[in-house]
N, C-alpha and C positions, 0 to 999 in steps of 0.2 A: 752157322759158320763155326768150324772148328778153329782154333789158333795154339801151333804147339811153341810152347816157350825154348827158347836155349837153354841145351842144358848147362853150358859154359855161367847162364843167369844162374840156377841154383847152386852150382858148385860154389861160387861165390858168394853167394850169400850164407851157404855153407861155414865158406872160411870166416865169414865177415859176423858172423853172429848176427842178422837182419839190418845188416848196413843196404841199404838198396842200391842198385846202380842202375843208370839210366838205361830203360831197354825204351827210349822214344820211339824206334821202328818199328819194335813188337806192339809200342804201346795202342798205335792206331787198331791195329788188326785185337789186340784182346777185348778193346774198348767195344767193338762192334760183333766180337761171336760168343757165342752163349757156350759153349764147351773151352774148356784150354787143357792142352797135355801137357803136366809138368815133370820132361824125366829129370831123375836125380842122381848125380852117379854117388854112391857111399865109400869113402876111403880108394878112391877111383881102380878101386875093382868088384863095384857090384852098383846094380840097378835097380831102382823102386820107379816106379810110374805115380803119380796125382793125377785123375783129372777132373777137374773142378766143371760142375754143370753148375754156373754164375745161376741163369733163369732157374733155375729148382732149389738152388741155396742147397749144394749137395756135394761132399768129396769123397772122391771113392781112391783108397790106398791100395797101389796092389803091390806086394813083393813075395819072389818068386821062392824067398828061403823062410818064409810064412812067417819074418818077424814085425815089428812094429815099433814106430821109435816115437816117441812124442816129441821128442826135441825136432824132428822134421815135419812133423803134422806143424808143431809152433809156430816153423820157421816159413811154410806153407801156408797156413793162418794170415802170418802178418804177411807176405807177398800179395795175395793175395787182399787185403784191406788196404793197404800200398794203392796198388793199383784203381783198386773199385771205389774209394775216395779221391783219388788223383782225377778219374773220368768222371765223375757223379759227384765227386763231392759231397758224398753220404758215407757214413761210418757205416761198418758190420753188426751189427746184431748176433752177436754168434748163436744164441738161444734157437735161432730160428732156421738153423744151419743144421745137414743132420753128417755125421762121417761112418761112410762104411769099411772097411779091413777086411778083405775077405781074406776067410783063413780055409778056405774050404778049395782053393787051386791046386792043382799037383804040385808038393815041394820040390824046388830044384836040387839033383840029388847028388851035383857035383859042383868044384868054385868056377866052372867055368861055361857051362852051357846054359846061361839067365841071355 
């Protein structure tokens, strides 16, 4: 099962510096699908995608202007452990976690066609 998050959930967490807010409704559906799409909007005129393969302990970063922020992989990190502690009640491992960035997409080659 796929489950895509709000991206209204990361804007805020965005703003919030990893304050989390209750997504209870998303919460059932992430709890039970092995994929999640995390979009993100950045200074709410640009788009990065996360999506997290939970079963393969795997994030794949994709952005269309081929940058890459670790303050949002971070912030994605801990939503992520957030969540998969809150259902299981097991902490992350991040060791065991692999992240890929692909830098290798067509760059978006204007600010408005991502």
């Amino acid at each position: 099962d796929v489950c895509v998050v709000s991206s209204h959930v990361m804007k805020t967490i965005e703003q919030t510096n990893n304050v989390f807010v209750d997504v209870s409704e998303e919460q059932s559906t992430m709890s039970s699908s092995d994929i999640w799409l995390i979009p993100i909007n950045v200074d709410g005129n640009h788009w990065i995608l996360t999506i997290v393969f939970v079963k393969w302990k795997m994030i794949l970063y994709l952005d269309s202007m081929s940058g890459f922020s670790e303050t949002i992989v971070s912030r994605v990190q801990g939503f992520i452990a957030y969540h998969i502690r809150k259902s299981s009640k097991e902490d992350i491992v991040w060791s065991e976690w692999t992240l890929h960035a692909l830098n290798d997409i067509i760059p978006q080659q204007d600010s408005s066609s991502c």
